[in-house]
C-alpha positions in Angstrom: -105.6 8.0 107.0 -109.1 7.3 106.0 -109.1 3.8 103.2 -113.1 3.8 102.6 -116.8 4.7 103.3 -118.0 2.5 105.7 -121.7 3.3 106.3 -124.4 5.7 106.5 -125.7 5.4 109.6 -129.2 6.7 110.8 -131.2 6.7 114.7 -134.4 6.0 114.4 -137.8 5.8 116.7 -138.8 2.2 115.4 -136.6 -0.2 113.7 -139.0 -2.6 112.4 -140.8 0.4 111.0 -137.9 2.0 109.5 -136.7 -1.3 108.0 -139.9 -1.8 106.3 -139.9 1.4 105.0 -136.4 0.9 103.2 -136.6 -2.9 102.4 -140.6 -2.6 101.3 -140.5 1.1 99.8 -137.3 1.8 98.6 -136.2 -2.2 97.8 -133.0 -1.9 99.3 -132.2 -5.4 101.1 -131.9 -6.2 104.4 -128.5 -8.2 105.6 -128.8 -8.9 109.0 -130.4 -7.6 112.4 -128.7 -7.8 115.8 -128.4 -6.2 119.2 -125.9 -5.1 121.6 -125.3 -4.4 124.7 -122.9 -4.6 128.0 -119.9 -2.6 129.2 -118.4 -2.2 125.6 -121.3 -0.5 124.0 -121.4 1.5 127.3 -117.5 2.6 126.8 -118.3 3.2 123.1 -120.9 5.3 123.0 -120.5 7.1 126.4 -123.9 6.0 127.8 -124.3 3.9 130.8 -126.8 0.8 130.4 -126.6 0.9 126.6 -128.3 -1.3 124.6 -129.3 -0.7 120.8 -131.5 -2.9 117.7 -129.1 -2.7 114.7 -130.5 -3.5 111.0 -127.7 -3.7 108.0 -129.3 -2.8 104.5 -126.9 -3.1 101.5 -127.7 -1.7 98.2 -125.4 -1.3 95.3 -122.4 -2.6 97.7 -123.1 0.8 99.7 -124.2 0.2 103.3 -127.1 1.7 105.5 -126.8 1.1 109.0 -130.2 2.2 111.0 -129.5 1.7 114.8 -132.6 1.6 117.6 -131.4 3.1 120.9 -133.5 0.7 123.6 -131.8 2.8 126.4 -131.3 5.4 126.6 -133.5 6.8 124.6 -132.9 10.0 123.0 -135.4 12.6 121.8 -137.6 10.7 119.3 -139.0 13.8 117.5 -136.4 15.1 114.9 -136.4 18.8 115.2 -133.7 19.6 112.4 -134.5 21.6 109.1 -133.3 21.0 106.0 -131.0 24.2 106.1 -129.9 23.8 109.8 -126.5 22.5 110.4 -126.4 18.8 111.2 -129.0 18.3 108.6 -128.1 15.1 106.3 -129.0 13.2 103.9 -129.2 10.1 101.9 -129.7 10.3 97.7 -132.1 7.3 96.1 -131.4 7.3 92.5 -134.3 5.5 90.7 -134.7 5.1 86.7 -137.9 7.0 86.5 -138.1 9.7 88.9 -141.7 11.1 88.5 -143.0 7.3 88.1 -141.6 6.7 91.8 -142.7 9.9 93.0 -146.5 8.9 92.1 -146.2 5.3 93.3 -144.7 6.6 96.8 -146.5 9.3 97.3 -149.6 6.9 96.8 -148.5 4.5 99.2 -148.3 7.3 101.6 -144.4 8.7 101.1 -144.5 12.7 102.8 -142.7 14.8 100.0 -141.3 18.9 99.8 -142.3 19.4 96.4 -143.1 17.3 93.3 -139.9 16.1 91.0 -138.1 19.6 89.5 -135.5 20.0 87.4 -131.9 20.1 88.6 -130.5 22.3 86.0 -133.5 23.2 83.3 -130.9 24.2 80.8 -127.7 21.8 81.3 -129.8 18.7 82.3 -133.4 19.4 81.0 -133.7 15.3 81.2 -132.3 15.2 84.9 -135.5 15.8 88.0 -135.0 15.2 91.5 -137.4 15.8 94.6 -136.9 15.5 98.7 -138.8 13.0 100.7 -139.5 12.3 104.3 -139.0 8.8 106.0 -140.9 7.8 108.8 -138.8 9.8 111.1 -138.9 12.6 109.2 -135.4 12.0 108.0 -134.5 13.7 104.5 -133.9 11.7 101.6 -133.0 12.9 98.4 -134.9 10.9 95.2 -133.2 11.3 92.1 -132.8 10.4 88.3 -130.0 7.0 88.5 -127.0 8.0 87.2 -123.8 6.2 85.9 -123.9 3.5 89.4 -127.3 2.3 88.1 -130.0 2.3 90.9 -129.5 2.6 94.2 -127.8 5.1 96.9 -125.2 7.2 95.4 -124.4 9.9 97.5 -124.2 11.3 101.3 -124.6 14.9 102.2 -124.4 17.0 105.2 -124.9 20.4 106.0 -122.2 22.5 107.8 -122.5 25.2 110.4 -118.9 26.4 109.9 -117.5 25.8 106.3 -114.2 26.5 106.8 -114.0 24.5 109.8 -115.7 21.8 108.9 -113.4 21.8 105.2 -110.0 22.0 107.2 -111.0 19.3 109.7 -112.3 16.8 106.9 -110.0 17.7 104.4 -106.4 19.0 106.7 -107.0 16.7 109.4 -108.6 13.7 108.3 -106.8 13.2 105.1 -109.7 13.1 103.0 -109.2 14.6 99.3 -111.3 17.7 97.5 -113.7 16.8 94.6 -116.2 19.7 93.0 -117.1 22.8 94.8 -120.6 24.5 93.1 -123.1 26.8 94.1 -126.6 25.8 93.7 -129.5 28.5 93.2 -132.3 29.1 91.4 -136.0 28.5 91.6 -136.0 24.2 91.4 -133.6 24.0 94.1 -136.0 26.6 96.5 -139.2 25.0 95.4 -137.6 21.2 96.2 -136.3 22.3 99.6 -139.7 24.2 100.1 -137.3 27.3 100.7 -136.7 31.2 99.5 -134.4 32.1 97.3 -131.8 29.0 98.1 -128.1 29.8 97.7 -126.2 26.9 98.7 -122.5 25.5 98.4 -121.8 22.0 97.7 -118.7 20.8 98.2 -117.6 16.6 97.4 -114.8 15.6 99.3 -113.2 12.1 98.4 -112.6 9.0 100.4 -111.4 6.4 97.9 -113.1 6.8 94.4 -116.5 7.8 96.7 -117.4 11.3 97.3 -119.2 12.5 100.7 -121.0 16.4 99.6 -120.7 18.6 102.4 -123.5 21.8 102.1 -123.0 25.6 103.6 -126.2 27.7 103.2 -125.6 30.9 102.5 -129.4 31.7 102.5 -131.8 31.3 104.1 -129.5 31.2 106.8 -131.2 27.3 108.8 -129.4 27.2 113.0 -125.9 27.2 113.2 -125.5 24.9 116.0 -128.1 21.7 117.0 -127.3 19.3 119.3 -128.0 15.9 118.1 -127.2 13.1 119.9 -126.2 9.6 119.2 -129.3 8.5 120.6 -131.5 10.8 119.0 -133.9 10.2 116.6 -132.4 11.5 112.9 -128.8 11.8 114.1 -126.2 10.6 111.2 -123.2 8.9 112.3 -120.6 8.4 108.9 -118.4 5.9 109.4 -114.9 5.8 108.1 -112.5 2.3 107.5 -108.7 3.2 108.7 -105.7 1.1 108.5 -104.8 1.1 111.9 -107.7 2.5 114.6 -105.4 2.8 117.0 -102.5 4.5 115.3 -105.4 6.6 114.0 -106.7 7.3 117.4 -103.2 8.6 118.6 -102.6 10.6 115.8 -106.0 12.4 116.0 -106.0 12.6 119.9 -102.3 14.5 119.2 -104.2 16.7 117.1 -107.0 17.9 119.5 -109.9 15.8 118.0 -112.2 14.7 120.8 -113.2 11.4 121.0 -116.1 9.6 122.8 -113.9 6.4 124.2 -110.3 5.1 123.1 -111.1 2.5 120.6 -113.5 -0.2 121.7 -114.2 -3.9 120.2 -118.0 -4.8 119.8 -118.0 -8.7 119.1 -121.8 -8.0 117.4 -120.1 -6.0 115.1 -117.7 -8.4 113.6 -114.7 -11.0 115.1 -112.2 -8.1 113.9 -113.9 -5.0 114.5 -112.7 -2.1 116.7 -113.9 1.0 116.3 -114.2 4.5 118.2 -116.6 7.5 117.9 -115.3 11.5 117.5 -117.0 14.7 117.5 -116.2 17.0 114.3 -116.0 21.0 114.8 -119.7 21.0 114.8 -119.9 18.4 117.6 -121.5 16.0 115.4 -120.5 11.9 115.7 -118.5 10.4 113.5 -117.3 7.1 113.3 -113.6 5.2 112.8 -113.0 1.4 112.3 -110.8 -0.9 111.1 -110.9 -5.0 110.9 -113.3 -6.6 109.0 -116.7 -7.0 110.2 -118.4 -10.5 109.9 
């Protein structure tokens, strides 16, 4: 059902601010900036008098979509943990990890912990630390990898992992890739938590993996609501085929869905897209047609 990765999608307090942040900071560049409004926003997203600033940052062909809500506005103060279900976030490979560690955190960048190593004995070479945006939104900084610098990875954490496994893997079509557990005292002192145990599990859209996490200590809040409109809320997007056919199919299957499928002009002559809830309640995104 599912043909690609679309986006990573964030809500945040102040685009200009957040766009400066990940253009100026992180040197990812920005494509384009628009806005939209009007009665198909409205149907979209469920909100009457919508209206939302949208800036498109591409790095590494992967897409980061940061999205303004003008009205309404949602709660601006991100109240999520790290270990909380809902939690997501985006991973920054860089070449030298400590090096931009120093230059961020001297340019004002919030970190958990300084760099750590992933795995002292299998990857002695291989450090990675957390870091906050201006939000507070998570993001992962980490030694680059074989896809050279750039974003390489989108997690989320789960509240129900079986759940959350059968609806992304059963229901959605999308295929499973590595399942670890991660413990041990670099993963705790990065996440600034006791005794982590966590499982990380990749499933596959294409030749791209999304990593979902379950915590299986410290236990973070099984259920957060987290709006579209609300500061920190991730909303993955997923290409299909055929949005409608897709629609159908998942309607037939219980999924809940914001809107039928809706076309938003701003987003591209051939775009139609729709927004679901997954088991946690958490927007996701389907589209299909080719945005301009």
């Amino acid at each position: 059902m599912l043909t690609r990765f679309a986006y990573h999608g964030l809500t945040v307090a102040d685009l200009d601010r957040s766009v400066a942040f990940y253009r100026d900071l992180l040197h990812m560049p920005l494509e384009k900036t628009y806005q939209v409004a009007g009665e198909d926003l409205e149907r979209a997203t469920g909100y009457s008098g919508a209206h939302i600033r949208v800036a498109l940052l591409r790095n590494q062909g992967r897409l980061l979509k940061l999205t303004e809500f003008l009205s309404p506005q949602g709660n601006k103060k991100l109240k999520i943990r790290i270990n909380d279900a809902g939690a997501s976030h985006l991973t920054v490979q860089v070449e030298n990890v400590h090096k931009a560690y120093e230059e961020l955190l001297a340019k004002g960048v919030k970190f958990m912990s300084q760099p750590v190593r992933a795995n002292p004995v299998a990857r002695p070479d291989r450090y990675f630390t957390y870091m906050l945006d201006p939000d507070g939104i998570i993001l992962q900084l980490s030694l680059a990898g074989g896809d050279g610098v750039g974003t390489y990875h989108h997690s989320h954490l789960v509240g129900d992992e079986a759940k959350a496994m059968a609806f992304y893997r059963d229901v959605l079509g999308m295929k499973t890739g590595r399942i670890r557990d991660i413990t041990g005292p670099g993963i705790s002192e990065a996440m600034a938590l006791p005794d982590v145990l966590e499982r990380e599990s990749d499933l596959l859209v294409g030749d791209e993996a999304i990593e979902f996490q379950y915590f299986m200590r410290p236990k973070g809040n099984k259920k957060n609501e987290i709006r579209l409109c609300d500061v920190g809320c991730c909303c993955v997007a997923f290409e299909v085929d055929d949005i409608r056919r897709a629609y159908g199919e998942l309607s037939g299957k219980g999924v809940t869905f914001v809107s039928p499928p809706v076309h938003l002009e701003e987003e591209g002559p051939g775009v139609t897209m729709a927004y679901l809830l997954d088991p946690d309640g958490y927007v996701r995104e389907l589209r299909s047609g080719d945005p301009k």
